[in-house]
VEXDREN-2710 file (C-alpha; in Angstrom, 1 decimal):
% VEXDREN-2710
k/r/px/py/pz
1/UNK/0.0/0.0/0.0
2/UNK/1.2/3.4/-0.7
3/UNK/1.6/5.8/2.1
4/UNK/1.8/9.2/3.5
5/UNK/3.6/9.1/6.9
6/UNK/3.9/11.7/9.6
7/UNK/6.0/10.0/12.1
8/UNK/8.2/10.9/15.2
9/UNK/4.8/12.2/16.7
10/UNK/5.2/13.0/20.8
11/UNK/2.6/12.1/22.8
12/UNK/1.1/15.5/23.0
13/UNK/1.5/16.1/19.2
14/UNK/-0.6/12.8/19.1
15/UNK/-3.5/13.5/21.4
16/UNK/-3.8/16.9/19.9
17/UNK/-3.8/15.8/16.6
18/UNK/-6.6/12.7/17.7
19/UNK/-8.5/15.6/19.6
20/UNK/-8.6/17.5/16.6
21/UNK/-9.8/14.7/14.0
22/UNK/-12.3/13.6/16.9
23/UNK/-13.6/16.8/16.7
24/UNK/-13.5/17.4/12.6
25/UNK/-14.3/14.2/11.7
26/UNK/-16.2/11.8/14.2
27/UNK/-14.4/9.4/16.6
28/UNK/-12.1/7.2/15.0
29/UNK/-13.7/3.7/13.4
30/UNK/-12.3/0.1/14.0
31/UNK/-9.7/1.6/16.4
32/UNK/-7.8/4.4/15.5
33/UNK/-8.7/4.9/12.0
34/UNK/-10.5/8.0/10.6
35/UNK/-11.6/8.8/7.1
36/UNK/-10.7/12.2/5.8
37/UNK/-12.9/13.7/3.2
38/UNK/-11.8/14.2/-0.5
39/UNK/-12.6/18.3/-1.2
40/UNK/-14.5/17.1/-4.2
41/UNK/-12.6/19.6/-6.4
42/UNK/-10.1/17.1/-6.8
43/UNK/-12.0/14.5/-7.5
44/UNK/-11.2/13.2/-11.1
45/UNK/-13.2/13.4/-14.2
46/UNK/-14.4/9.5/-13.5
47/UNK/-15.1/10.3/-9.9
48/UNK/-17.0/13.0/-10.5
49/UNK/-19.1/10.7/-12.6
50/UNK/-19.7/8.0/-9.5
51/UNK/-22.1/10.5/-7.7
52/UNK/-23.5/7.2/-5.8
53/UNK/-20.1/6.7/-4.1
54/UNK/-19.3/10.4/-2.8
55/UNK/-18.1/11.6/-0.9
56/UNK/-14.5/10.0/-1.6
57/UNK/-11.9/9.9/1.5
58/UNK/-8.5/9.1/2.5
59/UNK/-7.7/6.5/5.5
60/UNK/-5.4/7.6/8.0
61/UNK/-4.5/5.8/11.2
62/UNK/-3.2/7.7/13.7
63/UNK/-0.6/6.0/16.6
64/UNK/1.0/7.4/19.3
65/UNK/4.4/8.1/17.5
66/UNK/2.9/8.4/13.5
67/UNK/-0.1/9.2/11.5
68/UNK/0.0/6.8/8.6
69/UNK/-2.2/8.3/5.3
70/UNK/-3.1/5.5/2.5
71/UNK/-2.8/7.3/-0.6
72/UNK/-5.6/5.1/-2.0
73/UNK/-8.9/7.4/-2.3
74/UNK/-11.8/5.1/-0.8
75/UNK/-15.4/5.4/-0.7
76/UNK/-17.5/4.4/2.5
77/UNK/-20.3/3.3/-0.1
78/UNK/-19.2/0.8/-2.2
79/UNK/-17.2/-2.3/-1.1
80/UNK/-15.0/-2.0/-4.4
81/UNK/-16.0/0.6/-7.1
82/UNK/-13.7/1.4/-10.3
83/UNK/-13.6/5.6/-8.8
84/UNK/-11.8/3.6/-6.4
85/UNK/-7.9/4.4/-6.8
86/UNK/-4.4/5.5/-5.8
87/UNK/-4.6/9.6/-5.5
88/UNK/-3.7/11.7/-8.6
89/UNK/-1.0/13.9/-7.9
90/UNK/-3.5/16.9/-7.5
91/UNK/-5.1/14.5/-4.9
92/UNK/-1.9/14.0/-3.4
93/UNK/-0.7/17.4/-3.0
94/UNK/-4.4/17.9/-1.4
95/UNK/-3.5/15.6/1.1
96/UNK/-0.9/16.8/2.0
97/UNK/-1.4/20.4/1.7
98/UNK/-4.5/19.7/4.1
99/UNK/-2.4/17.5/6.8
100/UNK/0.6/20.6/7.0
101/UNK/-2.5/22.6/7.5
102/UNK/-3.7/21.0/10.5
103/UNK/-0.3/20.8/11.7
104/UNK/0.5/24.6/11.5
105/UNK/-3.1/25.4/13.3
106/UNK/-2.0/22.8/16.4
107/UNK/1.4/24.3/16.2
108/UNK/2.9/21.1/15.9
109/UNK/6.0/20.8/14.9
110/UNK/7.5/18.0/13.3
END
């Protein structure tokens, strides 16, 4: 699986940042996962054509010394769905360009 990893989290950096997603996006599911939504201005041509499996998200699991991002968008929806797929490089750059965000508003630095 391709990932996005923020790692060498301290303990604080890691209940902040499960505070924060607990608060943005609903308590974690099946442990410490949490689904972070796709802006659906990145969502590719054939994406935007699957309107019965938006929104799309990204799957992040968050431990106490790393938050591990797949870089496969996913929809809650479907079980398997072609709009199903490893992020463009726009989606990408989303991604990350979102996760630096949260970062910089709970001044963590890593």
């Amino acid at each position: 699986m391709k990932q996005y990893v923020i790692d060498e989290l301290r303990p604080t950096d890691a209940r902040l940042l499960k505070s924060y997603l607990d608060e943005q996006h609903g308590p974690a599911r099946l442990g410490n996962i949490y689904w972070l939504p796709l802006d659906p201005a990145h969502y590719s041509d054939f994406q935007k054509s699957h309107e019965a499996c938006r929104p799309l998200y990204f799957a992040m699991e968050l431990k106490d010394e790393a938050l591990y991002c797949e870089l496969l968008v996913r929809t809650n929806n479907h079980v398997r769905c072609d709009c199903m797929a490893y992020a463009t490089e726009d989606q990408r750059n989303w991604l990350i360009r979102t996760l630096d965000s949260i970062l910089e508003r709970l001044e963590i630095i890593i």
